[in-house]
Backbone as a ProteinNet text record, in pm:
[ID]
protein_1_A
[PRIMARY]
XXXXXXXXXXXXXXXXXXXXXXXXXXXXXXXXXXXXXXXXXXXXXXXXXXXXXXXXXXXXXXXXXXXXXXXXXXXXXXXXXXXXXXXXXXXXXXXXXXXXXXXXXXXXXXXXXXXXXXXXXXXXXXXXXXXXXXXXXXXXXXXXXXXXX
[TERTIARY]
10679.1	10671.1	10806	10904.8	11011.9	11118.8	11079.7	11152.5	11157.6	11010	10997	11049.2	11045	11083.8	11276.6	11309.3	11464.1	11474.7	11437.3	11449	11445.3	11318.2	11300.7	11444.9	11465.4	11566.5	11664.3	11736.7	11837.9	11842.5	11686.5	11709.1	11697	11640.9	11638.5	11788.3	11864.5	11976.9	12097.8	12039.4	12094.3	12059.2	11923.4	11888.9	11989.8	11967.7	12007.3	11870.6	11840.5	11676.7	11758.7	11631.1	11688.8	11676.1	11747.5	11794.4	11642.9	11636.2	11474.5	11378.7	11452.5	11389.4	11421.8	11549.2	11628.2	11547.2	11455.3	11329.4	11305.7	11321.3	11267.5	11328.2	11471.8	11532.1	11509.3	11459.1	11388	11287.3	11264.3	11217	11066.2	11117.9	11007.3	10953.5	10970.4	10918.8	10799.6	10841.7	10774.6	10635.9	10652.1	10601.2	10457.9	10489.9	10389.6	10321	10420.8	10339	10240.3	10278.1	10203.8	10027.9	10100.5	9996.2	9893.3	9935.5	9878.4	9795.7	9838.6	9746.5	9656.8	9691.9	9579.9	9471.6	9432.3	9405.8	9304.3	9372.7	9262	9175.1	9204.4	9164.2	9074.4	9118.5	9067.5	9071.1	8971.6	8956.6	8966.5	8909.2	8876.8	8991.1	9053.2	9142.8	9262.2	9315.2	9385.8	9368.1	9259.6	9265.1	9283.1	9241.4	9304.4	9438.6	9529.7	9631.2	9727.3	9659.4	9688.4	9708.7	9565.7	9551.9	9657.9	9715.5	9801.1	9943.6	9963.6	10069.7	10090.3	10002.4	9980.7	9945.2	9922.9	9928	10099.8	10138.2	10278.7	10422.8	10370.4	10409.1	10346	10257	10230.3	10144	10065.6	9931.3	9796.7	9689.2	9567.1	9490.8	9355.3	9250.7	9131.4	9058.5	8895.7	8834.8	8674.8	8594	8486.5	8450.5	8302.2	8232	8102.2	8013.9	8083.1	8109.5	8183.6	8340.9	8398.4	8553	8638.7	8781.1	8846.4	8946.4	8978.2	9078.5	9200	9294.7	9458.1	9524	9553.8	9674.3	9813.6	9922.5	10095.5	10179.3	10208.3	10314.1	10432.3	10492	10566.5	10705.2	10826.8	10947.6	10990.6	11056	11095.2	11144.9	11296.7	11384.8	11309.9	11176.1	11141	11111.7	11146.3	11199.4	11034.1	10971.6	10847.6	10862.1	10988.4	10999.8	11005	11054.5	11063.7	10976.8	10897.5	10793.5	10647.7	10651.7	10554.1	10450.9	10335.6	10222.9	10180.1	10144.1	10115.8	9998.1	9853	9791.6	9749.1	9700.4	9648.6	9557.9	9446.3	9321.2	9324.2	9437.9	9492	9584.7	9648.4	9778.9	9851.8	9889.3	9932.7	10093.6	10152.6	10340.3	10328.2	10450.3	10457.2	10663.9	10672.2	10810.1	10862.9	11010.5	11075.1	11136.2	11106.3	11137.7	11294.8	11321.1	11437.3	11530.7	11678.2	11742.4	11686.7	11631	11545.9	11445.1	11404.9	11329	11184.6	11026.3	10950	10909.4	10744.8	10638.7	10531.2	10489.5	10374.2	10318.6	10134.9	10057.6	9933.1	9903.6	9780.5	9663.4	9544.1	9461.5	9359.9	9248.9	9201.6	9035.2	9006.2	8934.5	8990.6	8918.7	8950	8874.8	8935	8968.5	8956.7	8902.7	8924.3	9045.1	9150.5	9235.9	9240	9164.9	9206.8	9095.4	9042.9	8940.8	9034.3	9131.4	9228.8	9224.1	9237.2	9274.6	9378.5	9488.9	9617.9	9658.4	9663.7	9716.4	9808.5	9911.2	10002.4	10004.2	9971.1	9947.9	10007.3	10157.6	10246.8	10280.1	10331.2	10398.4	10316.6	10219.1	10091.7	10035.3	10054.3	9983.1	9827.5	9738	9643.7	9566.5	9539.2	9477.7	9336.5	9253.1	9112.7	9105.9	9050.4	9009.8	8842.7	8847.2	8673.4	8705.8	8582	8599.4	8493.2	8569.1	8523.1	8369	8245.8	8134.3	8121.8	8086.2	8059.6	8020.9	8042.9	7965.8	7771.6	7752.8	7590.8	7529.5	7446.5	7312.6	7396.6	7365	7386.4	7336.9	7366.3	7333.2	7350.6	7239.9	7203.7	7298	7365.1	7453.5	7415.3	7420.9	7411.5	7475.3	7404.8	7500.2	7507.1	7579.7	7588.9	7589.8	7525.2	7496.9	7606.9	7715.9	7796.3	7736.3	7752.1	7705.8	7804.4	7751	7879	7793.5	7891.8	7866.1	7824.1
5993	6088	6103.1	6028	6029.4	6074.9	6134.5	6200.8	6325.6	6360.9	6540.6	6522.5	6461.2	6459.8	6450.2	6386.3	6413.4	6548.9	6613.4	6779.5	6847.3	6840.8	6906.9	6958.8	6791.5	6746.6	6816	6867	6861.9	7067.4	7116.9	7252	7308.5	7186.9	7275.2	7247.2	7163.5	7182.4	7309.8	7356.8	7462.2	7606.1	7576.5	7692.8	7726.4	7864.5	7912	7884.3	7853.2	7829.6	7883.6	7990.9	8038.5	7909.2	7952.7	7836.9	7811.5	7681.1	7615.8	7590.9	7621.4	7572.7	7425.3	7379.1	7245.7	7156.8	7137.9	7017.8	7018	7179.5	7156.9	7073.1	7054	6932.1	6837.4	6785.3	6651.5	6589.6	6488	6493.6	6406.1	6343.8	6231.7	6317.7	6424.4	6519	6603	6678.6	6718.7	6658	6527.7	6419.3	6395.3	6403.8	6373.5	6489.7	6625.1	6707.1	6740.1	6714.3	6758.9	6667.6	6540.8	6480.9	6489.4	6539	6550	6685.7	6821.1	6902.1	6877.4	6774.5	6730.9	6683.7	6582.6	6547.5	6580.4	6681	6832.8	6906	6958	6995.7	6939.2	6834.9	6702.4	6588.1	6535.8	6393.6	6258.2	6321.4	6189.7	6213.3	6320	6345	6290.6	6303.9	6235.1	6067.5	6067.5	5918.6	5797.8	5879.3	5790.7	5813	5897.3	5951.9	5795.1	5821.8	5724.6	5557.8	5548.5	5407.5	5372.2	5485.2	5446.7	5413.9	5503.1	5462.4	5331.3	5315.8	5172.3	5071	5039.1	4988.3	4948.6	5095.7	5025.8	4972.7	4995.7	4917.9	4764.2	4717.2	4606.2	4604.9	4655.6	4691	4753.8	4623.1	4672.3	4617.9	4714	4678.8	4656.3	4576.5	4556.7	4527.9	4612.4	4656	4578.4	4504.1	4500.3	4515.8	4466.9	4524.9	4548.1	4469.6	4446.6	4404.9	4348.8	4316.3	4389.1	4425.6	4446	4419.2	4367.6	4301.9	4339.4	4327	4393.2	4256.8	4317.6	4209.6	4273.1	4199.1	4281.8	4176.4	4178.5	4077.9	4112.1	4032.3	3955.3	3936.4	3959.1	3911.8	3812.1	3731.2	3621.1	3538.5	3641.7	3570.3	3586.6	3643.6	3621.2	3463.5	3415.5	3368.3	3341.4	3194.9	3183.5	3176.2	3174.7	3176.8	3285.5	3342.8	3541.5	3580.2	3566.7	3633.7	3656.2	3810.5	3829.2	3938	3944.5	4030.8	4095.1	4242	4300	4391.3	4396.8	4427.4	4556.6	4665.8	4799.8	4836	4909.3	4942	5017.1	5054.8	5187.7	5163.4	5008.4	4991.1	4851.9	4799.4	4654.8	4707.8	4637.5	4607.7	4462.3	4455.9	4377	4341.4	4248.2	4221.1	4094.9	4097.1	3985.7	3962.9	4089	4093.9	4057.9	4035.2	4081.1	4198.5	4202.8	4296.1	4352.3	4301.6	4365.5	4474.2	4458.5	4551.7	4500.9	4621.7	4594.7	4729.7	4678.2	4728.9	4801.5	4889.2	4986.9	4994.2	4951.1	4979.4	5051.2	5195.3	5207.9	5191	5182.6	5084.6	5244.5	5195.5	5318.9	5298.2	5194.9	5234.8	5155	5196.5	5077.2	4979.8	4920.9	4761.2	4696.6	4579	4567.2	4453.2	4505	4411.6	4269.9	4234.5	4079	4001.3	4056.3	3962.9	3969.9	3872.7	3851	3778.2	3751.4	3617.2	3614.1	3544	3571.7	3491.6	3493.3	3375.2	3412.4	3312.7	3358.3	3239.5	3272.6	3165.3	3279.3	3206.6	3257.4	3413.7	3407.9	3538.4	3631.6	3619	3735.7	3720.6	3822.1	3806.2	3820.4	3797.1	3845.1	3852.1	3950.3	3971.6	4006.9	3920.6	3999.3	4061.8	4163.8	4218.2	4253.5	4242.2	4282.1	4453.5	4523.5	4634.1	4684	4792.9	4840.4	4931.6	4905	4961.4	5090.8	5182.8	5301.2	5369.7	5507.6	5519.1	5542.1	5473.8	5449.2	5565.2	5485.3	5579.8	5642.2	5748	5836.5	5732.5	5725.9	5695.3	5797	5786.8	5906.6	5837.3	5965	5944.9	6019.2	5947.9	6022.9	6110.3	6252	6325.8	6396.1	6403.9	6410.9	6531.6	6626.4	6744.5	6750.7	6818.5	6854.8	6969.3	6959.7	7114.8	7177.2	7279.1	7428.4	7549.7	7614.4	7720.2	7659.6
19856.3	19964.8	20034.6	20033.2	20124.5	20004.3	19941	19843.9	19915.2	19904.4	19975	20053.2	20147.4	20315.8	20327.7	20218.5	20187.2	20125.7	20074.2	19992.2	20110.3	20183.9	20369.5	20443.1	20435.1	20572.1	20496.7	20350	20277.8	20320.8	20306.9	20310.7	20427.2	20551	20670.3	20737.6	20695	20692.9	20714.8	20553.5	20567.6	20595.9	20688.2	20770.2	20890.9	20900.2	21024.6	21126.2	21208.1	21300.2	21439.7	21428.4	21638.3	21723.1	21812.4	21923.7	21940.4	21995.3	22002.4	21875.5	21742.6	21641.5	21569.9	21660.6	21613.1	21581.5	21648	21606.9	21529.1	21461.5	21292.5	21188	21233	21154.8	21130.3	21231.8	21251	21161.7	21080.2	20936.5	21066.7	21145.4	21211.1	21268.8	21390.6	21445.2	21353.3	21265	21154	21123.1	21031.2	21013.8	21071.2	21252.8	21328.2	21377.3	21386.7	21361.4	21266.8	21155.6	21056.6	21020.6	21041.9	21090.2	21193.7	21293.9	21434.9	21371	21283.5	21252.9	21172.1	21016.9	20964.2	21032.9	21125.3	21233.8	21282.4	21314.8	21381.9	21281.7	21165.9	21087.4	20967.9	20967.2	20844.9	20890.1	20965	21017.5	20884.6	20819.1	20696.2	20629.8	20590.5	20504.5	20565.8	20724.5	20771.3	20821.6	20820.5	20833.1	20738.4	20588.3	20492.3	20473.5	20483.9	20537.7	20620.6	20740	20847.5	20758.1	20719	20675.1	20529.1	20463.4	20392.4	20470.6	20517.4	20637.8	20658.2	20734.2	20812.5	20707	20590.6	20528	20480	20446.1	20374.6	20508.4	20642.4	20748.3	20799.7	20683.8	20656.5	20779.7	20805.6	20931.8	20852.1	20862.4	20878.7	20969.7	20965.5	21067.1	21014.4	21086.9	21008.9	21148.2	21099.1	21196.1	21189.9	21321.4	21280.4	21468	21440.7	21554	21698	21671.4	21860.3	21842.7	21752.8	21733.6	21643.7	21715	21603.1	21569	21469.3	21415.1	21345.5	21407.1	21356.5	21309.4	21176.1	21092.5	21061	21087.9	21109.1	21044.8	20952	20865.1	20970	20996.8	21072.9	20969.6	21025.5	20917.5	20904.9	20813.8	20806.9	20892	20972.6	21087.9	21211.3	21241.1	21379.7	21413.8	21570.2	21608.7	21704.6	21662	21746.3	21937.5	21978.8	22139.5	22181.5	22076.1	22168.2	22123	22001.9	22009.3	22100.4	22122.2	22306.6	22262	22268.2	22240.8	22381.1	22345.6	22469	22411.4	22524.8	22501.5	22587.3	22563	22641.3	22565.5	22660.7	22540.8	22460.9	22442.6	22297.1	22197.9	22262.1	22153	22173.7	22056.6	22091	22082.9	22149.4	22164	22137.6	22039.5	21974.5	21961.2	22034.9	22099.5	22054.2	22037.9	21980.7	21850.8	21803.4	21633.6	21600	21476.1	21483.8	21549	21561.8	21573.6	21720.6	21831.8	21865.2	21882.8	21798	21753	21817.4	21857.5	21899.6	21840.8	21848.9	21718.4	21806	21801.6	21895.9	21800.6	21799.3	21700.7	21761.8	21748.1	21843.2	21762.7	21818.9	21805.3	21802.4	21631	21592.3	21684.9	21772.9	21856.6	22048.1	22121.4	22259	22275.2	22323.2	22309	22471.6	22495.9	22640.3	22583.4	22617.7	22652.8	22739.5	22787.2	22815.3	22776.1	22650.3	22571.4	22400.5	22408.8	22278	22245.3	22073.8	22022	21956.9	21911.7	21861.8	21760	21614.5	21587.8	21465.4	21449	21341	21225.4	21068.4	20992.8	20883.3	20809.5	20724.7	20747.8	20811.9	20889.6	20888.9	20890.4	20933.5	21112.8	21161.8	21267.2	21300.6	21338.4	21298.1	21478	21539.3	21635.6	21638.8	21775.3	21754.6	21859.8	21880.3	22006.3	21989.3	22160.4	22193.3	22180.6	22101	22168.8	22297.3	22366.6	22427	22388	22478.3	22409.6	22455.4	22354.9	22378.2	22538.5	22541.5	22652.8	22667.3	22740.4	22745.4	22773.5	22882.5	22934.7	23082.4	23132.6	23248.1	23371.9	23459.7	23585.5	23681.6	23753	23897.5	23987.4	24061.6	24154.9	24250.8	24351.1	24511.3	24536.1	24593.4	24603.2	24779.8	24824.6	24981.5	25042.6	25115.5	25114.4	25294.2	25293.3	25427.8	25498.3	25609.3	25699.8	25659.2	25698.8	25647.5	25522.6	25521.8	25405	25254.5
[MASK]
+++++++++++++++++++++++++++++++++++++++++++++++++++++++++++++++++++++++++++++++++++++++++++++++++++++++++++++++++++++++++++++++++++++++++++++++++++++

């Protein structure tokens, strides 16, 4: 695939693009656009899409009732004192890498973040999270009637 995406970058090059089309250069911009429309258009089709992705960035996930579980191979020279996990209910940050470098992985459902487990065994990371449960049943809310019009 990063073949095409070099042919792209090689011919939009040598476009002329009206002012405000520069983004089109952009092979990453593109990329996520294009993705972001599969997306919309083809949920399944983009999501295996996605999961190849994230696969060859050495990231998978496994689902089950209530947990979910993210695994992230880890590089050789990271360094167990700097390494720092950060949790939000949409996406783990993942800090300390080499080069400094730090890893944003968003998370294909939510998650309550401060129900984590973390552990690293041969440079795999392997995280659990609680997920967050669906939304339920409706609850009646009071509703307060003001004088006036």
């Amino acid at each position: 695939m990063d073949n095409k995406w070099d042919e792209l970058e090689r011919w939009l090059d040598g476009q002329r693009l009206p002012k405000g089309f520069d983004v089109m250069k952009e092979p990453d911009w593109v990329e996520k656009f294009v993705r972001k429309m599969m997306t919309k258009s083809l949920p399944a089709a983009a999501s295996s899409i996605m999961d190849q992705a994230e696969a060859d960035e050495g990231i998978s996930f496994f689902e089950t009732h209530n947990f979910l579980l993210v695994k992230f191979h880890l590089p050789r020279e990271v360094s167990r004192d700097e390494l720092r996990l950060y949790v939000r209910d949409d996406r783990l940050r993942i800090e300390g890498l080499p080069n400094q470098q730090k890893e944003i992985i968003k998370l294909p459902k939510l998650v309550k973040p401060t129900i984590c487990q973390a552990t690293v065994k041969n440079y795999i990371l392997q995280v659990k999270l609680r997920k967050k449960p669906r939304a339920g049943a409706y609850y009646e809310a009071d509703i307060r009637w003001l004088k006036g019009r």
